[in-house]
C-alpha positions as CSV (number, residue, x, y, z in Angstrom):
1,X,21.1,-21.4,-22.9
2,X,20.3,-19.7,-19.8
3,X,19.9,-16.4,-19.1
4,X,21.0,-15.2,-15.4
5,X,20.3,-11.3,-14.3
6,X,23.4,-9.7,-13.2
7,X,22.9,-6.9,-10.8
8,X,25.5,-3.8,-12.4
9,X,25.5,-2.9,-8.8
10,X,27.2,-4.0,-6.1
11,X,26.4,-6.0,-2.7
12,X,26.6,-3.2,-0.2
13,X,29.4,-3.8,3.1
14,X,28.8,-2.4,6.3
15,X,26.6,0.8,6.3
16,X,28.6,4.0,7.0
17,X,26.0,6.0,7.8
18,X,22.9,5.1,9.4
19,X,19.7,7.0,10.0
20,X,17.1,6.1,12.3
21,X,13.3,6.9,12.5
22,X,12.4,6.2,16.5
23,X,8.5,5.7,16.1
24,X,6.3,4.3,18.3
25,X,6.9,6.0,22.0
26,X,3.5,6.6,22.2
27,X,1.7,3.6,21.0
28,X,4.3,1.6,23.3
29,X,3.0,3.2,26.5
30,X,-0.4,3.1,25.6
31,X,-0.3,-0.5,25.3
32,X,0.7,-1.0,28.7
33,X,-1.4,1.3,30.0
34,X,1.1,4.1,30.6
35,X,1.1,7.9,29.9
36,X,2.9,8.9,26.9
37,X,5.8,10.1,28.7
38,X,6.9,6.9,30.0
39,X,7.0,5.6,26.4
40,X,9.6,9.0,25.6
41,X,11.8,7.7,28.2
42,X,12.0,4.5,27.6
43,X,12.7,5.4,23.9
44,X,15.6,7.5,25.3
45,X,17.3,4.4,26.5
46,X,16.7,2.7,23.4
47,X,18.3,5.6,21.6
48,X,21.0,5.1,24.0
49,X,21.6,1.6,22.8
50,X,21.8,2.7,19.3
51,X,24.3,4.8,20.1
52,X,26.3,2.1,22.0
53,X,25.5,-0.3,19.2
54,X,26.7,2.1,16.2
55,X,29.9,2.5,17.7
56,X,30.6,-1.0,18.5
57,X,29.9,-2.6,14.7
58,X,31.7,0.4,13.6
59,X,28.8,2.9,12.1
60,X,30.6,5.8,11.7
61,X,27.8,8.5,11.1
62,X,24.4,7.8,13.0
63,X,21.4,10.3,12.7
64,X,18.5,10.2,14.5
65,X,14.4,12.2,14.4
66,X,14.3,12.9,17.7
67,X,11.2,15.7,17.3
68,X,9.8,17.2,14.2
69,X,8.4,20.2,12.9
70,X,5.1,18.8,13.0
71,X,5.5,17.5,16.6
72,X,4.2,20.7,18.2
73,X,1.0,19.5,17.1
74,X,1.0,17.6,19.8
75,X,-0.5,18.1,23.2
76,X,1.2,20.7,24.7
77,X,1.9,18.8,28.0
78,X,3.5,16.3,26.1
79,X,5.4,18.4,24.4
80,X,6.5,19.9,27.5
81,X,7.5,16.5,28.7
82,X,9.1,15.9,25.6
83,X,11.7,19.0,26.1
84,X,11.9,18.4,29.9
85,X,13.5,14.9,28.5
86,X,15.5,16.2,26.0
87,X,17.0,18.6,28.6
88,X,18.2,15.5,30.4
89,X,19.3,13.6,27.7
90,X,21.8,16.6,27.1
91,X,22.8,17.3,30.6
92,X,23.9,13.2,31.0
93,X,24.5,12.2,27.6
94,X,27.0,14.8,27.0
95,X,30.2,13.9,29.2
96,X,29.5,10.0,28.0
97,X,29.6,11.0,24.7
98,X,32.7,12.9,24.5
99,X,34.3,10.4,27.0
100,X,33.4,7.6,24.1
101,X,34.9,9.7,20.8
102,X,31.3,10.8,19.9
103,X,31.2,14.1,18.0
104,X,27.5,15.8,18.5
105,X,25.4,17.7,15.9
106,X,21.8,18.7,16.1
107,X,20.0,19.9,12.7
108,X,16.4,21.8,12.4
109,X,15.2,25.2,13.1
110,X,16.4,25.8,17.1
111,X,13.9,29.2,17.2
112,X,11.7,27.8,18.8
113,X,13.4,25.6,21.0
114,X,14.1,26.9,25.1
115,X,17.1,29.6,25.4
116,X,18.6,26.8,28.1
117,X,17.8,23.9,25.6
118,X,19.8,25.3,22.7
119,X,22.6,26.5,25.0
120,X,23.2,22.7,25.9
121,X,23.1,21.8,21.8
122,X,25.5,24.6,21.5
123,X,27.9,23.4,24.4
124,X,27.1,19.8,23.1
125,X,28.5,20.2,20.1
126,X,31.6,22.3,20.6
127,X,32.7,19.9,23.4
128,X,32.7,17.2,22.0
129,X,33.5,19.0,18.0
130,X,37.0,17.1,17.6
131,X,35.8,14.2,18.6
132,X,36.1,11.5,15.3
133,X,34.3,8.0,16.6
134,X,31.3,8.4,15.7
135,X,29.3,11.5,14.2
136,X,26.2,11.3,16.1
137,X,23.3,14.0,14.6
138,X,20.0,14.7,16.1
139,X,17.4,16.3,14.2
140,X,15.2,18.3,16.4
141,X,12.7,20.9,15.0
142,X,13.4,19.4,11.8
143,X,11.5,19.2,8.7
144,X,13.4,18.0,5.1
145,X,11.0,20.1,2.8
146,X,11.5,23.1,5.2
147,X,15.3,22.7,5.0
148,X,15.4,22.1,1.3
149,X,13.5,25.5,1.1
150,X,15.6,27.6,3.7
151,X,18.9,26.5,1.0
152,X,17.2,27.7,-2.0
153,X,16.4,30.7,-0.9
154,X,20.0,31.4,0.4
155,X,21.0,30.3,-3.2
156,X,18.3,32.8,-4.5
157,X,19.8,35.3,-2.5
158,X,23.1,35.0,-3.7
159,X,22.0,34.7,-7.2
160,X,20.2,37.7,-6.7
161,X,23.6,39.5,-5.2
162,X,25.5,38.8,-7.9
163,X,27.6,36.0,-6.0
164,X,26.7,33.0,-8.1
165,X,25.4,32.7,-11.6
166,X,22.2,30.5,-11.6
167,X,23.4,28.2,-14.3
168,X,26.3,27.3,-11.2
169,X,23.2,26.0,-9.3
170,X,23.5,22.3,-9.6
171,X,22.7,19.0,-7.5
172,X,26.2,19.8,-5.7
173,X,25.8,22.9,-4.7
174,X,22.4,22.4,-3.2
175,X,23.7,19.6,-0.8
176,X,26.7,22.2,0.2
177,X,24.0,24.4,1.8
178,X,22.0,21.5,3.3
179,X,22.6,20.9,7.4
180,X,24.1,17.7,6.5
181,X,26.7,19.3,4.3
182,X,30.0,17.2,5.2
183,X,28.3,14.6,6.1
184,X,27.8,11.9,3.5
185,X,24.4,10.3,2.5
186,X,22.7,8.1,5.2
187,X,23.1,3.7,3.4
188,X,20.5,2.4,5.5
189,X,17.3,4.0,6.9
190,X,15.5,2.4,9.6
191,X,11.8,2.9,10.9
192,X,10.5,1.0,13.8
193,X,6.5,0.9,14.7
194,X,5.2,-0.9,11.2
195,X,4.9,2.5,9.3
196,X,6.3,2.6,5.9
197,X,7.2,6.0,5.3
198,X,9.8,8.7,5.1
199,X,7.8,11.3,7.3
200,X,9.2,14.5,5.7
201,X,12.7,13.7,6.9
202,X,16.2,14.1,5.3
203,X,14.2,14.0,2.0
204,X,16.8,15.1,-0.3
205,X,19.4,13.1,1.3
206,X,17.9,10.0,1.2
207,X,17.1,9.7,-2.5
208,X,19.4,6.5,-2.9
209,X,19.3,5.1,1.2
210,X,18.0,1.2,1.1
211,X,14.8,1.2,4.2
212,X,14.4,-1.2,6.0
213,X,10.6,-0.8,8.4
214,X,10.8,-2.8,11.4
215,X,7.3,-4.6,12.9
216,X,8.3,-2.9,16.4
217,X,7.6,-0.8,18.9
218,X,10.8,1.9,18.7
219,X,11.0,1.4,23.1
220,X,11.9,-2.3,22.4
221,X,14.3,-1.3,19.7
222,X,17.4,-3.4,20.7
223,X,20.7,-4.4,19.7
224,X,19.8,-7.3,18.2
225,X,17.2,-5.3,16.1
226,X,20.4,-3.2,15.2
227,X,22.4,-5.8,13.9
228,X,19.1,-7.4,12.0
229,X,18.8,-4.1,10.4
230,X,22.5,-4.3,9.1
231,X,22.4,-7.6,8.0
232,X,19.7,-7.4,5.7
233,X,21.2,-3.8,4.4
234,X,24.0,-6.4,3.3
235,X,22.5,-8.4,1.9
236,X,20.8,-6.1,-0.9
237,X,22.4,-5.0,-4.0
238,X,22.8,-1.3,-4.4
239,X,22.8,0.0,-8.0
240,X,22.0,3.6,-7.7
241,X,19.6,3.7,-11.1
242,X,21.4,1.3,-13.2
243,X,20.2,-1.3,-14.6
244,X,21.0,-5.0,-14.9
245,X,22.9,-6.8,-17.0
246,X,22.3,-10.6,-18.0
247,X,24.8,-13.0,-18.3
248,X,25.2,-15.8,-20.9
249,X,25.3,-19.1,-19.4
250,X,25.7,-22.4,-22.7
């Protein structure tokens, strides 16, 4: 008699939603022995490709770290470059995106982004708001403890008011007040460069995502690497806590 594990589970199909840690900018341009900028840039053509690529095997939510809260750490030339790109991305990207049935959204704190920057998000998004191809989100300024915080407190506050009673306060209501709310969990988390970690983003969301860390540079992300990414997501069995069940075999 043989005893065979049987996943309780299921073998996942094509990812719905896909989120995508672009690391390695930096490193990429230091390696050639190129400012940090020209590593930003070419990572904004490799995020273009993942946009491209999304839509053609049929992702139908994509999110992507573009900057995070802890990014204004950095140099502040860089970072100056960093929203000198971003403004560019916006000004061109825009008009293809609507053009290709891709609906914009931006998440994270936009206070301390430019006035002109977060006039382009705003334009960005209601543009291209009815568009139902692909829900592209970009998380700028964003940090997932920061935005777990901002929702409690907004449930505090209401609490507080009288609007809710705090035994209403459950895992569903939380996720309502999230930035993502309406969009559904991200399936498959990718991170180029080699690191192996979440980095503080979409935390709470990603409490069931399979990872998968790619050994690359995020400039030399390609479509390719896309696909990859997708095919090992299917290939692993998803069983959301439970546990497995052996089968009998005389």
């Amino acid at each position: 008699m043989t005893v065979i594990p049987l996943a309780s589970g299921h073998r996942p199909v094509s990812p719905i939603h896909v989120a995508i840690i672009m690391d390695g900018n930096g490193r990429w341009a230091r390696a050639r022995g190129l400012p940090r900028t020209a590593g930003h840039r070419r990572g904004a053509e490799a995020a273009r490709i993942a946009v491209e690529t999304a839509m053609r095997i049929g992702v139908q939510y994509l999110t992507l770290f573009a900057f995070s809260s802890e990014n204004w750490k950095r140099p502040e030339s860089e970072v100056s470059d960093l929203m000198g790109l971003l403004r560019h991305y916006l000004r061109s990207e825009i008009g293809r995106f609507h053009d290709g049935g891709v609906r914009l959204k931006v998440i994270g704190d936009r206070s301390r982004l430019s006035p002109d920057i977060v006039t382009l998000i705003s334009a960005g998004e209601e543009r291209t708001a009815g568009n139902q191809k692909l829900t592209l989100t970009i998380a700028l300024n964003y940090g997932g403890r920061a935005e777990i915080a901002i929702a409690a407190r907004h449930i505090a506050l209401d609490v507080a008011a009288g609007l809710l009673r705090a035994d209403e306060v459950d895992e569903r209501l939380i996720a309502s007040r999230l930035e993502t709310t309406g969009i559904p969990d991200p399936d498959l988390l990718i991170r180029t460069s080699g690191e192996q970690r979440i980095s503080n983003f979409l935390i709470w969301q990603l409490a069931y995502t399979e990872l998968v860390f790619l050994d690359l540079l995020w400039p030399d992300f390609s479509r390719k690497d896309f696909e990859a990414a997708i095919r090992e997501y299917e290939g692993r069995n998803r069983r959301y806590g439970a546990v497995q069940d052996p089968v009998i075999v005389s």
